[in-house]
C-alpha positions in Angstrom: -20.2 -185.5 -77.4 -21.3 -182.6 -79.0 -18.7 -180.0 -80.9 -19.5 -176.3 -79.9 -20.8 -175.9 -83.3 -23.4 -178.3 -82.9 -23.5 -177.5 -79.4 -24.8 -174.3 -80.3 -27.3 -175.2 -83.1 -29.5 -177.2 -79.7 -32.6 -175.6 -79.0 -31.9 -175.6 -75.6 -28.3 -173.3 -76.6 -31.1 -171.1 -78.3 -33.2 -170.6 -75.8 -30.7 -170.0 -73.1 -28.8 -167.6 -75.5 -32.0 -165.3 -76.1 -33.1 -165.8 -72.1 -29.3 -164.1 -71.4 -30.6 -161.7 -74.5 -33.4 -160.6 -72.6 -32.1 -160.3 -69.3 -29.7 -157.9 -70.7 -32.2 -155.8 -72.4 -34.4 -155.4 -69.4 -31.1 -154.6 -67.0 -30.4 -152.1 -69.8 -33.7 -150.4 -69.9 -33.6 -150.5 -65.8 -30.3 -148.7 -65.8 -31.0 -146.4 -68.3 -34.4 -145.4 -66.5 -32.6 -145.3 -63.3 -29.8 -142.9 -64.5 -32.9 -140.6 -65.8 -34.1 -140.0 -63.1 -31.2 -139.1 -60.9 -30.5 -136.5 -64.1 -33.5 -135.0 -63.2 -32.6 -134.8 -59.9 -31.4 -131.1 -59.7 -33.9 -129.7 -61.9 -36.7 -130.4 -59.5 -34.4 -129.0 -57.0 -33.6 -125.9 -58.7 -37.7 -125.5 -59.0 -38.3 -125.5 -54.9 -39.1 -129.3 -54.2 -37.8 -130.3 -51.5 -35.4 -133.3 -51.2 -38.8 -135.7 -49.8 -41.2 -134.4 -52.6 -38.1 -135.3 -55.5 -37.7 -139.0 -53.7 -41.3 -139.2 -53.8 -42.3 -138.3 -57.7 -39.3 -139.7 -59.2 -40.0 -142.8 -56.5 -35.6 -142.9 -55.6 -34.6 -143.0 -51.6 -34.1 -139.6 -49.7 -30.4 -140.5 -49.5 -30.4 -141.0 -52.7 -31.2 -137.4 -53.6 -29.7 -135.9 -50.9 -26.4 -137.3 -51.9 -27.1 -135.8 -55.8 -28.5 -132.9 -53.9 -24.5 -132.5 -51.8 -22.9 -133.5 -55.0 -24.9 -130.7 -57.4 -25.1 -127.6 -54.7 -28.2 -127.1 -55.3 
């Protein structure tokens, strides 16, 4: 048997630790441009789009925006 030490030296430790690594970094970067976009929700609102041209440019679901849309007032 291996000890975790040496369990963790294995390539195949390695390349499941920097898989998970990745994975992580690319959920990140999805939430991260996800949570952009429904902050610019209300600007484009406040600038006369309507709630079907905002889901359309920022590509988010009309209920989506409508929801921000309740939540804002605007």
């Amino acid at each position: 048997m291996f000890s975790l030490d040496e369990l963790k030296q294995t390539r195949y430790f390695q390349a499941v630790l920097e898989e998970g690594r990745q994975e992580g970094r690319q959920e990140g970067r999805q939430e991260g441009i996800l949570e952009n976009k429904l902050e610019t929700v209300p600007r484009l609102l406040a600038l006369g789009l309507t709630v079907e041209q905002v889901a359309k440019a920022l590509q988010l679901d009309v209920e989506q925006v409508r929801n921000i849309q309740k939540k804002e007032g605007v």
